[in-house]
Every structure is written in C-alpha cells, then in structure tokens.
C-alpha positions in Angstrom: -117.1 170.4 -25.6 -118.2 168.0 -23.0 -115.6 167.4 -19.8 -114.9 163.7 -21.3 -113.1 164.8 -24.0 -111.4 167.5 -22.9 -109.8 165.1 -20.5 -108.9 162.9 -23.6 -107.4 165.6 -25.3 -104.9 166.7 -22.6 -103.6 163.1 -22.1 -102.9 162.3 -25.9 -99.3 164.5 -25.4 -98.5 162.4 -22.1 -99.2 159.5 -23.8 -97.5 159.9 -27.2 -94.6 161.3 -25.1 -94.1 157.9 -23.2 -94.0 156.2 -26.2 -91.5 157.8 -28.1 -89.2 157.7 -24.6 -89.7 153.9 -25.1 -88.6 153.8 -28.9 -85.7 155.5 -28.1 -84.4 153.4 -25.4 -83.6 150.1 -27.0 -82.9 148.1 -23.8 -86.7 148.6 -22.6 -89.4 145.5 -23.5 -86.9 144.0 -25.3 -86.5 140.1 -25.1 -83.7 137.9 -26.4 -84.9 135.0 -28.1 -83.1 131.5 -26.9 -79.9 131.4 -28.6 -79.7 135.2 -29.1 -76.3 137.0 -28.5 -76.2 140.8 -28.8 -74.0 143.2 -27.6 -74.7 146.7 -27.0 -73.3 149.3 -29.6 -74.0 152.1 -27.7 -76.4 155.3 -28.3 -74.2 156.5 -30.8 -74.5 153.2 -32.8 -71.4 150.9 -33.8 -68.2 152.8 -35.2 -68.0 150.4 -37.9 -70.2 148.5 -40.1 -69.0 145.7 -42.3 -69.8 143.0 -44.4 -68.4 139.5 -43.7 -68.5 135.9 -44.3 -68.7 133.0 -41.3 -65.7 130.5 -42.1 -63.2 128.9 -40.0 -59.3 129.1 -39.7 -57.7 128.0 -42.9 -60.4 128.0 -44.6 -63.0 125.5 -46.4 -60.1 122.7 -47.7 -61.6 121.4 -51.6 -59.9 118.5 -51.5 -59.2 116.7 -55.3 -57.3 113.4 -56.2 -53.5 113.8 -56.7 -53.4 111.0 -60.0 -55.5 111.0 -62.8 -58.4 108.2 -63.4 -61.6 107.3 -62.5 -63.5 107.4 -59.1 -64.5 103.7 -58.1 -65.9 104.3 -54.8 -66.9 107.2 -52.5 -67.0 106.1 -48.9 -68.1 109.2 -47.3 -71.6 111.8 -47.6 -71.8 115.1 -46.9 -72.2 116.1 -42.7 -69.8 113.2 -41.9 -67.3 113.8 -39.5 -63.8 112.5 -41.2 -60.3 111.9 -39.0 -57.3 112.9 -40.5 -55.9 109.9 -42.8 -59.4 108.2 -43.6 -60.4 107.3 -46.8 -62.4 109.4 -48.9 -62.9 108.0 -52.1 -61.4 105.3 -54.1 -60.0 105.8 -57.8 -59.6 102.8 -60.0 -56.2 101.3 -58.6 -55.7 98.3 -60.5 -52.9 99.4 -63.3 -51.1 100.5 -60.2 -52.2 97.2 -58.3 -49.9 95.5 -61.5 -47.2 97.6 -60.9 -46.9 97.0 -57.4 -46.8 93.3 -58.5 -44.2 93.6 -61.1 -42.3 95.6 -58.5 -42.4 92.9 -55.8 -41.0 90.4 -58.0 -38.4 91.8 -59.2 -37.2 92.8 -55.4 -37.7 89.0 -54.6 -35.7 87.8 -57.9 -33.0 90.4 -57.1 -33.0 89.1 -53.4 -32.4 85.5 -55.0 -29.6 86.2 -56.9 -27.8 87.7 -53.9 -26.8 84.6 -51.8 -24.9 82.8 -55.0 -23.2 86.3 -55.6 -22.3 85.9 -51.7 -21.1 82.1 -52.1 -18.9 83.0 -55.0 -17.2 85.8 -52.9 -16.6 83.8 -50.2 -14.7 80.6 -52.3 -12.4 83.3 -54.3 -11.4 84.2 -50.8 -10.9 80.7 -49.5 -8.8 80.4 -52.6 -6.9 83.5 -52.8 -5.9 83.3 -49.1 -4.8 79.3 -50.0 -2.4 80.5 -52.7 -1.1 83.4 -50.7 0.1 80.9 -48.5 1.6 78.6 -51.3 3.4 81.7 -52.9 5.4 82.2 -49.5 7.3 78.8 -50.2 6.9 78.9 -53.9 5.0 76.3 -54.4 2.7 78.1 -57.0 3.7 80.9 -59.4 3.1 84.1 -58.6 0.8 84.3 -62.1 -1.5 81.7 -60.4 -2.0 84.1 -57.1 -2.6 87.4 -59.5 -5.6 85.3 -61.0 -6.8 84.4 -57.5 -6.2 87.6 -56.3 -8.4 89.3 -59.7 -11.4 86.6 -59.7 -11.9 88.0 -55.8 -11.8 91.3 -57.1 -14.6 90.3 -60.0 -16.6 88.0 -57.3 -16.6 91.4 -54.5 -17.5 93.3 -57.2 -20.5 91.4 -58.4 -21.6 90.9 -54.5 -21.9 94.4 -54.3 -23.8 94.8 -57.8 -26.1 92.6 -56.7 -26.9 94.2 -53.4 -27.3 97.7 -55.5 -29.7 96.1 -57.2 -31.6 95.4 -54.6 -32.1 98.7 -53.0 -32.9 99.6 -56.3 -36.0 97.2 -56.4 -36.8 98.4 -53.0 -37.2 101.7 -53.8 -38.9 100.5 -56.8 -41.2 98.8 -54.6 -41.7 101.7 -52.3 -42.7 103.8 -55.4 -44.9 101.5 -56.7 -46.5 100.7 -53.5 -46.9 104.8 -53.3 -48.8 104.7 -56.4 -51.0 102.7 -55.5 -51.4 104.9 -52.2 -52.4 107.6 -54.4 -55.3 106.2 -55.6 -56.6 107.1 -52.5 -58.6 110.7 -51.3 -57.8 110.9 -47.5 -58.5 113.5 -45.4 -55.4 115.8 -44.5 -57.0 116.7 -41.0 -59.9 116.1 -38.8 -63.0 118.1 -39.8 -66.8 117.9 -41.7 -67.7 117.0 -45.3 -69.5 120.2 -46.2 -69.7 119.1 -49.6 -69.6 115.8 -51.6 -69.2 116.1 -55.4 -67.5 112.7 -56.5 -70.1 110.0 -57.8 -68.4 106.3 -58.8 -67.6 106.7 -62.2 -66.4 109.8 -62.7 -62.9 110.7 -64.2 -61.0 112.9 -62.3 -57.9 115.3 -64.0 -54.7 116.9 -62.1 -54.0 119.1 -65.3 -57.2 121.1 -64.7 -57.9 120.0 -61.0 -61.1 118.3 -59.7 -62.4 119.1 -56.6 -64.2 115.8 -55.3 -64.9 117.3 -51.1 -65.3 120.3 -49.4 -64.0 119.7 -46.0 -64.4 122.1 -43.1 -61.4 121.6 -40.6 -62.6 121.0 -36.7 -61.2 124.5 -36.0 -63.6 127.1 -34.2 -66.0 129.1 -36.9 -64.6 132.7 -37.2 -65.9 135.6 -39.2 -63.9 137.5 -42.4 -65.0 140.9 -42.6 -64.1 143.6 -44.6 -63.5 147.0 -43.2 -63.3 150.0 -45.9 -60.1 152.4 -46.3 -61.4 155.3 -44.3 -63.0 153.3 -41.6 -60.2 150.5 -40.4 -58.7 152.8 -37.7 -61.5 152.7 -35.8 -61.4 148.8 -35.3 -58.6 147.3 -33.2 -57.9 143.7 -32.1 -60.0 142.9 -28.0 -63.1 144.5 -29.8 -66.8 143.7 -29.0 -68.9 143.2 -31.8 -72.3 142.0 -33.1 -72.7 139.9 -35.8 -76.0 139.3 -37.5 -77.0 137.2 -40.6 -77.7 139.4 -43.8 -81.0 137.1 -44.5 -82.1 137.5 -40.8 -81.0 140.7 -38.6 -83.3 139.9 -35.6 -80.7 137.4 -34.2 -77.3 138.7 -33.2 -74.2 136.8 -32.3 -71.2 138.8 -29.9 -68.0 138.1 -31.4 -64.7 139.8 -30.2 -61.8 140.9 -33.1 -59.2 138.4 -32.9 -56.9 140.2 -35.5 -56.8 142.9 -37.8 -54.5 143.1 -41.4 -52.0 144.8 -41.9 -52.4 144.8 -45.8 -55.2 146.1 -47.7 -56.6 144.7 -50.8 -59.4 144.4 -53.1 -62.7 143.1 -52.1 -63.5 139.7 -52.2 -66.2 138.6 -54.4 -67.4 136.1 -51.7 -67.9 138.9 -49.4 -69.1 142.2 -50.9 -72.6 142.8 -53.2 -71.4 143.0 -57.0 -73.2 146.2 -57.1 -70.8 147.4 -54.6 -68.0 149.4 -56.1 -65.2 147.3 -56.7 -62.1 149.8 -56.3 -62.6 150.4 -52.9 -59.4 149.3 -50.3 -60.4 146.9 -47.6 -59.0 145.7 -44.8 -59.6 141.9 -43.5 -60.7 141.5 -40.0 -61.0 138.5 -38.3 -63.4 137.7 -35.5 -64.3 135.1 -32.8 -67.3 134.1 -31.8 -68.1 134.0 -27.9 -69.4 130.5 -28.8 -70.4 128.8 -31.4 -73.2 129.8 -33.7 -75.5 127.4 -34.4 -77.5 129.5 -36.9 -74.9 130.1 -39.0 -73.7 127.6 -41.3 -70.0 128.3 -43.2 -70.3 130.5 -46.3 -73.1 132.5 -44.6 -73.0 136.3 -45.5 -72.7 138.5 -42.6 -73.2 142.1 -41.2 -70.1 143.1 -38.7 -71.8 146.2 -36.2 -68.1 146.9 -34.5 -68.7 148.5 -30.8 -67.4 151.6 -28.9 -64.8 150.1 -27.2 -66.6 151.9 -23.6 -69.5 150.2 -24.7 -70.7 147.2 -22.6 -72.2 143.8 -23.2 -76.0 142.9 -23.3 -75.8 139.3 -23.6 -76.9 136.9 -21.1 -73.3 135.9 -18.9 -73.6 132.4 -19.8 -74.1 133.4 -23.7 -70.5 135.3 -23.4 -68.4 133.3 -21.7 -65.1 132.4 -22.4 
C-alpha cells in the first residue's frame, strides 16, 4: 500500500469523529432564520410534549343575529378590523320599522289627550274650592259640595290615567325602537373578522342558531395545549417553552406558561389526531407568546416542547423580550 493512502486511512476516524461531535451539539452551525424564536430544551430534551392550538383569550366569538329574518346588507369582509358597537350586517328591518311607527303615534296621541285631562282637573278644583267656601255660610247645600267634591275625585283620577298611559306608550316606544335595534349584527368588542359567512339574502334562525362572523377579540394570541394524565406535574405556570407549527417544525416560537388547570377533562377534538385515543385525561395549559407570532394564524395546530425549568433561552434578546 502506497504512503498516500495509508495517510487517508488513518484520518477517516478523526474525521468521522468530528462530525458526530457536531451532530450532537445542537447549538454548533446553527442559524435562526429572521423571525425564528427557539428556546433551548436542554440535552435531556423537553419534559413535556404536547399538542395545542394557537387562539386568543376568550376565544374565536361566532357571532349570529339575535331575531329571525333575512340578511339585507353585510357591511363588513373578512381581515377587517371592527370596534366594539359597529355594524355588522343588516337584517330586513322594515316590519319593525312599522312598529316603531305605530309605537310613536300612539305615545304622541296619549301625550295629546293629557293637557284636557289636566284642564278638567284644574276647573273641578276651582269649583270644589268655590263651594267649600259657600257651604261655610250656607249658601249652597251640602249635596251640591259632595258632587263638587266627587267630580274632582273622577277629573284626578282620569289625570293620572292619562299619564299611565303615557309611560306605557313610552315603554312601548322603547321596545319597539329596541326591535328595530335588533335587526342589527354589531360587534360586542374590538377585534378581526376571521371569517364572513352572511351573503344579502339569506335567512337567518334563533331556534337553530346562525353563525353570520367569526370574530377574533384584539386580545394577545395564546396557545391551548393539552398535557396528558401522567405528564402534567412536570409543567408549572413561569415555564419556558417552544412552540412549533405541526405543518412546519423548522420555525420555533418561545412561549412562557401563563396558567395551568386545575380540572382534567377529555380531549378536545380541535386539538388532538382522531387516531389518538380518546379516553385519555388531559390537562389544559395555557401559554403566552414572547411576542406575537406572525406565522401562525388562529386555529393553527401546534406542537408544545415544555423546557427544564434550569434550562436557558436561545433566542435572540430582542426576540424574548417582555
């Protein structure tokens, strides 16, 4: 064998050596890509792996109308940014339009008939106190100031009949007017249409409910994760964790455990694989990211790599700051 190889030969081993040294360390040639947020795990890996879903406090809010009828306008499209109180969509308002109408008039005819209800009180006093004054020197009969005295009775008692009646067409009024109020979708908070499902023309149903929006509440996006039976006392509220899309696992996100449950439950079927076994206890855990994601849109399926608590952060500083 010629000196040449025999040289080759004895630096293969050094050379296989120094790569399986680099394999094992993760940190070494390793870039993060812009964006990128890990956080280290550790050499032992993460205590706890689980499977989440990216949402936001409260939840995704599917919004439907709260009357029955038929959508006439929809004045909002999905990635629109909505203040609390706007208007969504439009149902057909006009029957409640007439109502509101009818509701008005009557307050106004009710109002009418006070002021002669008010005149008439005010003469069967004039004339009541006149023959009080009689009856002291008998000039009238005492007959004559009973009558005076009952026909101010009937004239007080008409006065305050009428003005019943007319907080009664107010609140008529008011309820009408609230009808037609309902006819209206409006936004219960600030937040983003995530979803648009009404179109003009369709009917809409309270008995079996119709959502119209999916709107996402301007609330921080969090993370839901579910932690199995025999692992949840290994994560505790403070923890680091990485967070990585299911569809994409090269591009972490650190997120901290905000809080943990303190009931377990079934899975959710937003959250787990259907082939996963359904009987299995869980535990919700709820994280935070460091900031916000902006790879990972709501409803996004998640994998949850929960770090030592000793272990430290690998991010770039400005990528974890508070």
């Amino acid at each position: 064998m010629s000196r040449r190889w025999i040289v080759a030969a004895a630096s293969l081993p050094i050379a296989l050596g120094a790569m399986a040294m680099v394999g094992i360390d993760g940190d070494a040639g390793t870039v993060d890509e812009p964006g990128t947020q890990s956080v280290s795990v550790g050499r032992d890996g993460p205590v706890a792996v689980a499977r989440g879903i990216v949402d936001v406090e409260g939840g995704i809010v599917q919004l439907a109308a709260s009357r029955d009828g038929i959508v006439r306008s929809v004045l909002v499209e999905e990635g629109e940014r909505v203040r609390e109180g706007q208007v969504l969509a439009m149902l057909d308002d006009r029957a409640a339009a007439l109502g509101l109408s009818v509701a008005e008039a009557e307050l106004a005819e009710t109002r009418a008939a006070l002021e002669p209800a008010e005149v008439r009180e005010r003469a069967a006093v004039r004339e009541h106190e006149r023959l009080a004054k009689l009856a002291r020197s008998e000039a009238v009969s005492r007959r004559a100031l009973d009558q005076a005295a009952d026909e101010l009775r009937l004239a007080r008692s008409e006065l305050a009949a009428r003005r019943a009646a007319i907080e009664t067409a107010k609140a008529r009024e008011i309820a009408a007017r609230h009808e037609v109020f309902e006819r209206s979708v409006r936004a219960p908070t600030d937040g983003t249409i995530v979803r648009r499902l009404a179109r003009p023309g369709d009917g809409v149903s309270i008995q079996t409910v119709t959502t119209l929006f999916w709107l996402a509440p301007a609330t921080p996006p969090i993370v839901r994760a579910e932690i199995e039976e025999s692992f949840a006392d290994r994560v505790t509220p403070g923890m680091e964790a990485e967070v990585v899309s299911e569809s994409d696992e090269s591009r972490g996100f650190a997120a901290r455990v905000a809080r943990v449950g303190r009931a377990f439950g079934p899975r959710r079927m937003t959250v787990h694989d259907p082939r996963d076994r359904a009987d299995v206890r869980v535990l919700e855990v709820v994280l935070g990211f460091r900031e916000p994601p902006e790879h990972l849109p709501l409803g996004q399926r998640v994998i949850v790599r929960f770090a030592p608590s000793h272990a430290g952060t690998t991010a770039r500083p400005d990528a974890l700051r508070d």
